[in-house]
C-alpha positions as CSV (number, residue, x, y, z in Angstrom):
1,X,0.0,0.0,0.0
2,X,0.8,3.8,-0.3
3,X,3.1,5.0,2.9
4,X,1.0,7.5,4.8
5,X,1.7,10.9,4.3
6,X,2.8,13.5,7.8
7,X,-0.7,15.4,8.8
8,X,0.9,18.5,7.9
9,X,1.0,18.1,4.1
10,X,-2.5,16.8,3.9
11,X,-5.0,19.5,2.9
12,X,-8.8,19.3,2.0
13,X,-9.3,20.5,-1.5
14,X,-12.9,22.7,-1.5
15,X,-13.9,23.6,-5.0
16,X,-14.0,27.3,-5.7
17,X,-17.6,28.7,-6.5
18,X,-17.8,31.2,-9.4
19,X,-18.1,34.6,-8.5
20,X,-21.3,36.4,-10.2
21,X,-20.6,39.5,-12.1
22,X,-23.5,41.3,-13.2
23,X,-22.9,40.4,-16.8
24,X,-23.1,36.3,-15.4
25,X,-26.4,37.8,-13.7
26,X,-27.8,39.2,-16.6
27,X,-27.0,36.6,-18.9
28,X,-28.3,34.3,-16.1
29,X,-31.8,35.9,-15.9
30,X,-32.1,36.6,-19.6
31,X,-31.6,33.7,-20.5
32,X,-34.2,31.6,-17.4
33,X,-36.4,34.5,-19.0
34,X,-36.2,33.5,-22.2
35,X,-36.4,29.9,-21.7
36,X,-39.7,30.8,-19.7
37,X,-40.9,33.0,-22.3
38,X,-43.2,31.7,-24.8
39,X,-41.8,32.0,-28.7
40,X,-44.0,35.0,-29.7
41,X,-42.7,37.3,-26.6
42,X,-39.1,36.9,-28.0
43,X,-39.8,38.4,-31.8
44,X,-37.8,41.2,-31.8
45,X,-39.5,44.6,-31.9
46,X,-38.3,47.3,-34.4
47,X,-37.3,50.6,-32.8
48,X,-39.8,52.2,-34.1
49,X,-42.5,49.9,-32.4
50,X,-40.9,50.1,-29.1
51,X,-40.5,54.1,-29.1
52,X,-44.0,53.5,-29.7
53,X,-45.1,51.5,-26.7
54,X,-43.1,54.1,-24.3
55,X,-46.2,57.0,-25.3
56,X,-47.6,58.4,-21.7
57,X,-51.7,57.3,-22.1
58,X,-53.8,59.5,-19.5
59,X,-54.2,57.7,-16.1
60,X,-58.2,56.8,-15.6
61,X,-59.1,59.8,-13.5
62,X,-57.8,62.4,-15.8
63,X,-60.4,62.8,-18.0
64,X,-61.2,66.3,-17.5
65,X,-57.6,67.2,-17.7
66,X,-57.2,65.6,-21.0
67,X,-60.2,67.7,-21.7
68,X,-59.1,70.8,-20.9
69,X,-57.3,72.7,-23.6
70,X,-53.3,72.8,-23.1
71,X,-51.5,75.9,-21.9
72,X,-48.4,75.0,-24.3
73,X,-50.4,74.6,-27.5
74,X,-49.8,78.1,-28.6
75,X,-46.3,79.2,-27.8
76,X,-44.8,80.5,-30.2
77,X,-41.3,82.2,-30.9
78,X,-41.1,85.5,-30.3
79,X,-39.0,88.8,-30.2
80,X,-38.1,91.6,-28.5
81,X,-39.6,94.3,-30.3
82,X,-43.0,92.1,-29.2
83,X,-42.3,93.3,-25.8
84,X,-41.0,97.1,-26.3
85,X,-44.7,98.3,-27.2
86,X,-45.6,97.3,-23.3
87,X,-45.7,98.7,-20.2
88,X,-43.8,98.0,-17.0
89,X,-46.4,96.0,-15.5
90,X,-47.3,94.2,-18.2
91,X,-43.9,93.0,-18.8
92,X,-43.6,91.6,-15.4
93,X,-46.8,90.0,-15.5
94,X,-45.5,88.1,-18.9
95,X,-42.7,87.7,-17.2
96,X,-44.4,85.6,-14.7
97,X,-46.8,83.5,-16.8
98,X,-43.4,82.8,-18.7
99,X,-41.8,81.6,-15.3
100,X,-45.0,79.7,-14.2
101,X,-44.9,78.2,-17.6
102,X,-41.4,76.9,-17.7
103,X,-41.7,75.5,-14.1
104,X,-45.1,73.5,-15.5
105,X,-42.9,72.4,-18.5
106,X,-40.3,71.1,-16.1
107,X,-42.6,69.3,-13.6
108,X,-44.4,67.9,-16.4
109,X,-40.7,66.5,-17.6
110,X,-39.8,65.2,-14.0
111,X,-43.4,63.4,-13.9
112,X,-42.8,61.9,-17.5
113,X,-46.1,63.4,-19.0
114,X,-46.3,64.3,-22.6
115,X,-44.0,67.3,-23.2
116,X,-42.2,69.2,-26.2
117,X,-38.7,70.0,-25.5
118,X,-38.4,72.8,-27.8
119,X,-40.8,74.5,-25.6
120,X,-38.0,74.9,-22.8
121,X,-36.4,77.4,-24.7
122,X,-39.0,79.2,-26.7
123,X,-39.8,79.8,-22.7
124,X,-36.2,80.4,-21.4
125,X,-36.3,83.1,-24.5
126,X,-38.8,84.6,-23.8
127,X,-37.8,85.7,-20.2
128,X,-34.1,87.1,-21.6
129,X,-36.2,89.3,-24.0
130,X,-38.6,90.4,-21.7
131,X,-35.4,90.9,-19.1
132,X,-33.3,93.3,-22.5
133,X,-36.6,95.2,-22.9
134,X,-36.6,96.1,-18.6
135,X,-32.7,97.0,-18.7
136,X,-32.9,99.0,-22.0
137,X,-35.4,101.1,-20.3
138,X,-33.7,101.9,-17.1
139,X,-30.4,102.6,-19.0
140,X,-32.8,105.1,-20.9
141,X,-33.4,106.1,-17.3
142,X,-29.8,106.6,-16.1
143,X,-30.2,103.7,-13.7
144,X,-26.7,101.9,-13.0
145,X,-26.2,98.0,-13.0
146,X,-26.0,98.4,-8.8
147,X,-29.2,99.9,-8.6
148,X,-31.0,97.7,-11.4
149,X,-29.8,94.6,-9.1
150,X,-31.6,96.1,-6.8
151,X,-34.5,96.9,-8.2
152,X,-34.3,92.9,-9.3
153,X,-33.4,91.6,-6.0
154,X,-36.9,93.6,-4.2
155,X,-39.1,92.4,-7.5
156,X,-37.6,88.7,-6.7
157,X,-38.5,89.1,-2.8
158,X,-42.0,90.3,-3.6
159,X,-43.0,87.9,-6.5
160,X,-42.7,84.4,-5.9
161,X,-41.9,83.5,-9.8
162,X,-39.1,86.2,-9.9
């Protein structure tokens, strides 16, 4: 027979278990998925199709909203000789529809409803112009960039959307 061997060479041999990296986990679960899935769901979708299925659809209690005719349906580009023909207040009250506006458009982005994009800066446009028009006027005035910060800064404290 075989001579024994001393204890201290003698070691137990455990076989190593593979380490799971996500891409072993992925491929792992795709591929129970896809062994579980019936033929039809794997067809492969063209992009098209699947840019499709990602529209937003109306949750069941929003009919009235869907109803109601949408703020953002009639912006429109504008410029700043649309704005020189006003007066002071009623710059700042475009001023703040604008800002009301743009802070709709974004919570309507961050809530993943149905949004145009190019609306951000039509909006964002808007207010710079409206802004040019106020600070032509009070250089016209003789007002000095400290004092016009001002002005700005008071406006801001007293109207939320400022």
């Amino acid at each position: 027979a075989c001579p024994a061997r001393p204890r201290q060479f003698v070691r137990a041999v455990r076989p190593r278990r593979p380490i799971a990296t996500p891409t072993m986990a992925f491929s792992l679960t795709m591929s129970s998925v896809m062994i579980a899935a019936p033929l039809k769901a794997r067809a492969v979708v063209s992009r098209k199709a699947a840019r499709v299925a990602h529209v937003v659809r109306a949750a069941e209690g929003d009919e009235k909203a869907a109803a109601a005719p949408d703020a953002f349906a009639g912006i429109k580009p504008t410029k700043a000789n649309d704005f020189k023909a006003m007066s002071n207040d009623d710059l700042l009250k475009e001023m703040t529809t604008a800002k009301k506006m743009l802070f709709e458009l974004r919570m309507r982005q961050s809530t993943r409803k149905e949004y145009k994009g190019h609306h951000f800066g039509i909006l964002k446009t808007k207010i710079a112009q409206i802004r040019t028009v106020k600070r032509d006027r009070e250089v016209a005035e003789g007002v000095t960039k400290r004092d016009s910060r001002k002005i700005k800064r008071e406006e801001r404290n007293a109207n939320l959307y400022l």
